[in-house]
C-alpha positions as CSV (number, residue, x, y, z in Angstrom):
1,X,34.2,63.2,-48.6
2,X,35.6,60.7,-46.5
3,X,32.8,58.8,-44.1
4,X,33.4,57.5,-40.7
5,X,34.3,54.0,-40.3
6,X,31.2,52.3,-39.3
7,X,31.7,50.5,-35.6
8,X,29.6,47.2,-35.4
9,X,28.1,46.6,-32.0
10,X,30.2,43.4,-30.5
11,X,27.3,40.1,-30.1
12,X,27.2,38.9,-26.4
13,X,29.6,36.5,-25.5
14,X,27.6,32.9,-25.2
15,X,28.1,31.6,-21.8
16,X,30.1,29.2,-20.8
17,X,28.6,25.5,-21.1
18,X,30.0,25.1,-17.1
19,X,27.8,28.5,-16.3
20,X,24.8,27.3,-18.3
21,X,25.1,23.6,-16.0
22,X,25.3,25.9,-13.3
23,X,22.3,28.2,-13.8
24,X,19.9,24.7,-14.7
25,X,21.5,23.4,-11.1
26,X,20.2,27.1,-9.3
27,X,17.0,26.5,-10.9
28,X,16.3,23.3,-10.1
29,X,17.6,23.5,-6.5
30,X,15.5,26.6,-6.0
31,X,12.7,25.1,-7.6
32,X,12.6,22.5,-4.4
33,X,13.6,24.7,-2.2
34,X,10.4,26.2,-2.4
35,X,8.2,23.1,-3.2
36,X,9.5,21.7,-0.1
37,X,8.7,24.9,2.1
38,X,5.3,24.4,0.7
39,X,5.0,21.0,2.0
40,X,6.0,21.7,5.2
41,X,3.3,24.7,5.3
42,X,0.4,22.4,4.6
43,X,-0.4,19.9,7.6
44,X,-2.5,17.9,5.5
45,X,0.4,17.0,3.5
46,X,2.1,15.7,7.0
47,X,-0.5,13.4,8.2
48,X,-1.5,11.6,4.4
49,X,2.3,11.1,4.2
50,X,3.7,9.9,7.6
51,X,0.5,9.9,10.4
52,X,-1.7,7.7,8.3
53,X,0.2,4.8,7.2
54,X,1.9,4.6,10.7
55,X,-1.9,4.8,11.9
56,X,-3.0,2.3,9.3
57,X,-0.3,0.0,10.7
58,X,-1.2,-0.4,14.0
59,X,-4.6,-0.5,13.1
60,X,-3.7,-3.8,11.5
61,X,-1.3,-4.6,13.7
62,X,-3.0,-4.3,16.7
63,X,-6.4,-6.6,14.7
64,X,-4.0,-9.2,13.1
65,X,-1.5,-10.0,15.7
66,X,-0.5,-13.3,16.3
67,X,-2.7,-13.5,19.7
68,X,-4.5,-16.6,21.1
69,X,-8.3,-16.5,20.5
70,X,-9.8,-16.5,23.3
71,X,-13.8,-17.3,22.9
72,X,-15.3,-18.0,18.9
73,X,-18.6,-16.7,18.9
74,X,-21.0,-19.3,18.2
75,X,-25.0,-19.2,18.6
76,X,-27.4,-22.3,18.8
77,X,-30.5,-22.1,17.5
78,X,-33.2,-22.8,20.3
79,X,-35.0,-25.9,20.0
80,X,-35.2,-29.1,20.7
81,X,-31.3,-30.0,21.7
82,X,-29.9,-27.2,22.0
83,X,-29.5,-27.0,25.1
84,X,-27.7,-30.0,24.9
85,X,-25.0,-28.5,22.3
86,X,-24.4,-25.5,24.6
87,X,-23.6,-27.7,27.1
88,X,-21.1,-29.7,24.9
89,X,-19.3,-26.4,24.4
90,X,-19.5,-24.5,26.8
91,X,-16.9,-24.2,29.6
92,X,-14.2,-24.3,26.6
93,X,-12.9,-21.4,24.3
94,X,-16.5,-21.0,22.7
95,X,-18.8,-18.3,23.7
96,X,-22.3,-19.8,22.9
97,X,-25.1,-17.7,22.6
98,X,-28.9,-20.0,22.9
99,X,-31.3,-17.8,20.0
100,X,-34.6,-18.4,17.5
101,X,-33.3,-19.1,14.4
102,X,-34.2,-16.1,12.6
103,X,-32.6,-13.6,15.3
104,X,-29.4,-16.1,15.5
105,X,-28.8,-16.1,11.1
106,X,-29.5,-12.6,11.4
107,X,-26.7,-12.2,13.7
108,X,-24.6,-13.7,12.0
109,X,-24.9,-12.0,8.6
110,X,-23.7,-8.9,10.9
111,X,-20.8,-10.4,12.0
112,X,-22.2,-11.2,15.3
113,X,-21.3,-14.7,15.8
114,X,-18.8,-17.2,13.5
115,X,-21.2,-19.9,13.7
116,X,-25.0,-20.7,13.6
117,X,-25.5,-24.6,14.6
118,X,-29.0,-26.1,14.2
119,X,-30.2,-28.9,16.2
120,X,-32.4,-31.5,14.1
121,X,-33.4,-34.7,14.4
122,X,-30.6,-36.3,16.7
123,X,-27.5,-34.3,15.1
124,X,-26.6,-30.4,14.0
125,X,-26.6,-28.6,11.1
126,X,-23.6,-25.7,10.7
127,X,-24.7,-22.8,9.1
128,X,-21.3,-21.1,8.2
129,X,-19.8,-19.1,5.6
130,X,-17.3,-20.5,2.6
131,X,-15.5,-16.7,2.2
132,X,-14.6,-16.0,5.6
133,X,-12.0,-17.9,7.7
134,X,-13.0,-17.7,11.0
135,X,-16.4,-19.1,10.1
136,X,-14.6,-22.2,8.7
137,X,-12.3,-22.2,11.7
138,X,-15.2,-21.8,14.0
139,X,-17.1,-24.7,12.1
140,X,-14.1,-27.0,12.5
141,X,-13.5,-26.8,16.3
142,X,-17.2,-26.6,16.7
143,X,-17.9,-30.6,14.3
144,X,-14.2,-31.8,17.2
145,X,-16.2,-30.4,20.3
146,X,-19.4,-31.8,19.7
147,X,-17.8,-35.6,18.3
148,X,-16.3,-35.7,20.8
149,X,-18.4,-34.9,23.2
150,X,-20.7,-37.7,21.7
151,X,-17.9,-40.5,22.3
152,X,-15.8,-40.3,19.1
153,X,-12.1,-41.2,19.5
154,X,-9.2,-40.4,17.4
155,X,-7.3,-42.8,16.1
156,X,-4.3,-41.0,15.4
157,X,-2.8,-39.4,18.1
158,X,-2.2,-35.3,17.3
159,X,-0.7,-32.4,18.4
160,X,-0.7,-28.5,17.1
161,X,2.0,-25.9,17.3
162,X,1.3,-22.6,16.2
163,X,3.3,-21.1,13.9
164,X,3.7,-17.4,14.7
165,X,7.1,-16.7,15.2
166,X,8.5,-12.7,13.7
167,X,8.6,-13.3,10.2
168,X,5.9,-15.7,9.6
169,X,3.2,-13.5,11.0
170,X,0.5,-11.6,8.7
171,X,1.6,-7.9,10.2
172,X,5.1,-9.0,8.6
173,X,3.4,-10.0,5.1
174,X,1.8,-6.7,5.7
175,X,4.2,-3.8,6.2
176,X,6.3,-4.2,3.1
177,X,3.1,-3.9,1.4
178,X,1.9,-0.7,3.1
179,X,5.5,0.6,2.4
180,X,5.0,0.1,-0.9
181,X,0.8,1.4,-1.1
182,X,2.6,4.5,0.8
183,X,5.2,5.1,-1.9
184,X,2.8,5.0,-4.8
185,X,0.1,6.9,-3.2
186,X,2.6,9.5,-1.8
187,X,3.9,9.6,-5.8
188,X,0.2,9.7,-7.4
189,X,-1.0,12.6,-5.1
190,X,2.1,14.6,-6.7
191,X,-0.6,15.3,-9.4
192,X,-2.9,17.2,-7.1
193,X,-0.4,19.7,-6.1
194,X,0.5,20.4,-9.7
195,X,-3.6,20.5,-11.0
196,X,-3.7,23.0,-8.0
197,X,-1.0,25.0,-9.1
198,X,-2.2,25.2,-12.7
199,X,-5.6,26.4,-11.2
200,X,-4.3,28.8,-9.2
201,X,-2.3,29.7,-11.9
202,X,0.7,29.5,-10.8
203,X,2.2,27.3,-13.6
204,X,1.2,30.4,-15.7
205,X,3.5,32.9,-13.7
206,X,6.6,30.0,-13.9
207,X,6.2,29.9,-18.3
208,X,7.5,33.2,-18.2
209,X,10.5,32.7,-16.7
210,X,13.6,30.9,-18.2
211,X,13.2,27.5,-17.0
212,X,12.6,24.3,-18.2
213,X,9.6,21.7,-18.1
214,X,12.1,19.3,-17.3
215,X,13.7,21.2,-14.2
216,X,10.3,21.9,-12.9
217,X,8.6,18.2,-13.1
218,X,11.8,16.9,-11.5
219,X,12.0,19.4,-8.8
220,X,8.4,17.9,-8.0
221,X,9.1,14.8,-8.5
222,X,12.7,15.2,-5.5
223,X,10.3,16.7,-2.9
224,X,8.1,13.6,-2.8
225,X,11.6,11.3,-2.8
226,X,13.3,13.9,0.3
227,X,9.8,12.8,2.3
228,X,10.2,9.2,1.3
229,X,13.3,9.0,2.7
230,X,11.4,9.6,6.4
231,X,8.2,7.5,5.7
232,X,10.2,4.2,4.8
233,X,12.5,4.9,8.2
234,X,9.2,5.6,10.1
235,X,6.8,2.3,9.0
236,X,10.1,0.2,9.0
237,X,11.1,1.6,12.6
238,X,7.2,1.1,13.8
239,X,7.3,-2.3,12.7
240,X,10.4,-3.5,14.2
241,X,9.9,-1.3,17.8
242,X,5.5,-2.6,18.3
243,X,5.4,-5.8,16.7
244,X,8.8,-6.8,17.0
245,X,9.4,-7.5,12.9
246,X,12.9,-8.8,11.8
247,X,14.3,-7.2,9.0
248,X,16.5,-9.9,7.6
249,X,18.0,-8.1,4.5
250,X,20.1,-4.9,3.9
251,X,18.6,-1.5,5.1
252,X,20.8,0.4,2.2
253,X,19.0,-2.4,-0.2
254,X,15.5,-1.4,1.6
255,X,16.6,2.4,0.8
256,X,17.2,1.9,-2.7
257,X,14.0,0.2,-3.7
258,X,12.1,3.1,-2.0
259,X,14.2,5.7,-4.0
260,X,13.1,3.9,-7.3
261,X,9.5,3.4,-6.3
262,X,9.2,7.0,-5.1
263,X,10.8,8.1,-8.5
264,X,8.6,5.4,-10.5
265,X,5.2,6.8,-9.3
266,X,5.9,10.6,-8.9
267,X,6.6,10.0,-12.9
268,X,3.4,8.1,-13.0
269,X,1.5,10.8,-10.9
270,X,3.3,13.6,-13.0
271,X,1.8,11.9,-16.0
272,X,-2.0,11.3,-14.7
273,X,-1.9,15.7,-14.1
274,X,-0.1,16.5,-17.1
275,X,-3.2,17.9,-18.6
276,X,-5.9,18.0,-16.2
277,X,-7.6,21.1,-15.8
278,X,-9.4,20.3,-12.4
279,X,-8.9,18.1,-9.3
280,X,-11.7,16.2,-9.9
281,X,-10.4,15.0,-13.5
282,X,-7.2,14.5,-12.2
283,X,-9.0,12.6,-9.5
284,X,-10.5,10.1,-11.8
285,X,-7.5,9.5,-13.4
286,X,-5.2,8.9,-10.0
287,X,-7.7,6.2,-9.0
288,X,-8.4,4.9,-12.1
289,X,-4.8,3.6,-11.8
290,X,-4.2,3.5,-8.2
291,X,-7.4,1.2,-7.5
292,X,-6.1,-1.9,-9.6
293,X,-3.1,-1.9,-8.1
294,X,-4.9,-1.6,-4.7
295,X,-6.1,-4.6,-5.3
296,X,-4.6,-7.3,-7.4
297,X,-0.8,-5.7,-6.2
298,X,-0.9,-7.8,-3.2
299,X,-0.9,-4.9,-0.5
300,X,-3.7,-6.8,2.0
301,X,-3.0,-10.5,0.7
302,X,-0.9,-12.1,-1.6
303,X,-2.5,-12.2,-5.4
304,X,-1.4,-15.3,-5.6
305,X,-4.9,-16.1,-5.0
306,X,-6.0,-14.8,-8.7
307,X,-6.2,-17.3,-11.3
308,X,-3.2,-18.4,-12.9
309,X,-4.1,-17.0,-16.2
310,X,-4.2,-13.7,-15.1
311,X,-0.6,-13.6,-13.1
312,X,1.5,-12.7,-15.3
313,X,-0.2,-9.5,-16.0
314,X,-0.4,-9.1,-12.4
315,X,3.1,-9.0,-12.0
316,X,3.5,-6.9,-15.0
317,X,2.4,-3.9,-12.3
318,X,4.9,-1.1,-10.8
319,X,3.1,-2.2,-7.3
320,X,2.9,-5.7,-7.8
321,X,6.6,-5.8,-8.5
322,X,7.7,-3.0,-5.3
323,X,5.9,-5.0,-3.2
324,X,7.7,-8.4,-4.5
325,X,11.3,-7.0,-3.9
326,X,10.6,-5.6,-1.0
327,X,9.4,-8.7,0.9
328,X,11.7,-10.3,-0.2
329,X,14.8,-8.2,1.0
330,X,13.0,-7.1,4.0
331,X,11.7,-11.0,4.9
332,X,13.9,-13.1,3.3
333,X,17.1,-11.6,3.5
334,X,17.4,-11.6,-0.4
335,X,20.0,-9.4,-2.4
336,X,19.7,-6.4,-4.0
337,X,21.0,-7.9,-7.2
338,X,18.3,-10.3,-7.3
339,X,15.9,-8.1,-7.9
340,X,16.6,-7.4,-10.8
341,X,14.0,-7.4,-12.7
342,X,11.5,-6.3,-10.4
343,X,13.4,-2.5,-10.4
344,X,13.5,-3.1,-14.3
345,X,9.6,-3.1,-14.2
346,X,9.5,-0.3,-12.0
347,X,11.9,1.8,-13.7
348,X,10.4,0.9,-17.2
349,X,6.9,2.1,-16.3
350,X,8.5,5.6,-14.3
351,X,10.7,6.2,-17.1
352,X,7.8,6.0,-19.8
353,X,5.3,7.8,-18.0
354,X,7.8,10.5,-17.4
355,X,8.6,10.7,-21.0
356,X,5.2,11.3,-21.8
357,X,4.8,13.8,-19.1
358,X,7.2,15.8,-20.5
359,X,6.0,15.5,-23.6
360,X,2.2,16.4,-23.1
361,X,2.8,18.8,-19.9
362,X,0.9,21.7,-20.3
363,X,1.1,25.0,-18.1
364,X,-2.3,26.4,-18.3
């Protein structure tokens, strides 16, 4: 008996390589899509990323601007003599307050007054403090009143010239740093948003569909770069228009350096969430590697004030070195090119922690 050829059922065709680029392209641009309409739906988000560090600027602005000062706050401690060293300096640029000793130091641990000078015995004792420059200031102009005031003359004839033109001034030191705090801090807080999705398990529903880890922590990691593009135009733009800040170098230069920062700590925040459970774990971790940087990066002064031994580790930080290029392109006019290896550092420590992101990401 003669059997039916037996029809074998055809396999699928495998798609294309072109439709399979495609299809990890739709994925990845939906993914943002929808990251970035979550952004936009959370006003929190808004203010952390542009309100405060414009806020946070002129804040800093407004208390560190090249003004003249106007009265130094100095009290006398009342005794014999004193009143003759309020006389001395008053009627000039200090404001001299006549106090008992007690209420005068205790004053000026609060902040009250720069300056505490005792009379005794014929002369004055200063009762300042080493770690804060407007006491030693205060001390200073306080010792030239009072000389001379008692007859001293100087020798050498002298004249001062303050030095506060754009570009030399403190808020000009200080908005590339806050450009750069912004960048990393706008990066680290991408782990919040991903510890919140994996509590309310969200990352759960996305493992069951077809895409990848690696489409999904980059689609994160764009939405933080899209806003970056609008908080280094803002704090640049606030800078130039209130305090009248020059920048000297190239604002393509300026744009590229954000790009890599923003990518360098999104990978870094990506990294500190990869397997935190809860927001306060991720938390600890964030600021466990923010705070450093915070601090020795030189966001608020320059860390050139360290000790020497410890400098080249200093420099060895993603912050350290983002802050470094970017005063120097934005204050100094310096290339692109030259900064070289400052992008290298940045881009070493985003490309590591993103490797190791992807490689202990986890979705519940």
């Amino acid at each position: 008996m003669a059997t039916e050829p037996r029809i074998e059922p055809l396999a699928p065709a495998a798609p294309a390589p072109s439709r399979l680029r495609y299809r990890r392209w739709a994925s990845y641009t939906a993914l943002l899509t929808v990251r970035m309409k979550e952004l936009l739906r959370e006003p929190e988000v808004i203010f952390w990323a542009f309100a405060f560090p414009l806020l946070l600027a002129i804040g800093l602005g407004i208390a560190f601007r090249q003004a003249p000062v106007e009265h130094v706050p100095v009290a006398v401690a009342a005794g014999p003599g004193s009143a003759h060293v309020a006389a001395a300096l008053g009627g000039g640029r200090f404001q001299v307050s006549v106090l008992p000793a007690a209420q005068a130091l205790d004053r000026f641990r609060l902040g009250a007054f720069d300056l505490v000078i005792v009379p005794a015995n014929g002369g004055v004792t200063y009762r300042f403090d080493l770690a804060r420059p407007e006491s030693l200031l205060a001390r200073s102009l306080a010792d030239d009143a009072l000389q001379a005031a008692a007859g001293r003359r100087n020798p050498l004839p002298a004249a001062s010239r303050p030095f506060s033109e754009p570009g030399a001034r403190y808020i000009d030191f200080l908005i590339p740093g806050l450009l750069g705090m912004n960048l990393m801090n706008s990066g680290m807080w991408l782990g919040f948003a991903l510890v919140e999705m994996r509590q309310r398990k969200l990352l759960k529903r996305l493992v069951a569909t077809p895409m990848r880890r690696a489409d999904f922590l980059l689609a994160l990691g764009s939405s933080r770069l899209l806003l970056m593009l609008l908080e280094v135009f803002l704090l640049l733009a606030c800078g130039v228009w209130l305090f009248r800040m020059r920048v000297m170098g190239s604002w393509g230069a300026i744009l590229i350096l954000g790009v890599i920062g923003a990518i360098g700590f999104s990978a870094m925040g990506l990294l500190a969430s990869a397997r935190a459970e809860k927001i306060e774990s991720a938390s600890g971790i964030i600021n466990l590697v923010t705070m450093p940087m915070w601090v020795f990066s030189g966001v608020f002064f320059s860390y050139e004030r360290f000790p020497h031994a410890v400098l080249p580790l200093i420099r060895a930080l993603p912050l350290t070195a983002l802050n470094d290029a970017l005063r120097a392109v934005i204050l100094q006019g310096a290339p692109l090119a030259s900064q070289g290896w400052q992008m290298l550092i940045v881009a070493l420590w985003g490309g590591l922690a993103f490797l190791l992101a992807l490689k202990w990401f986890r979705w519940t």
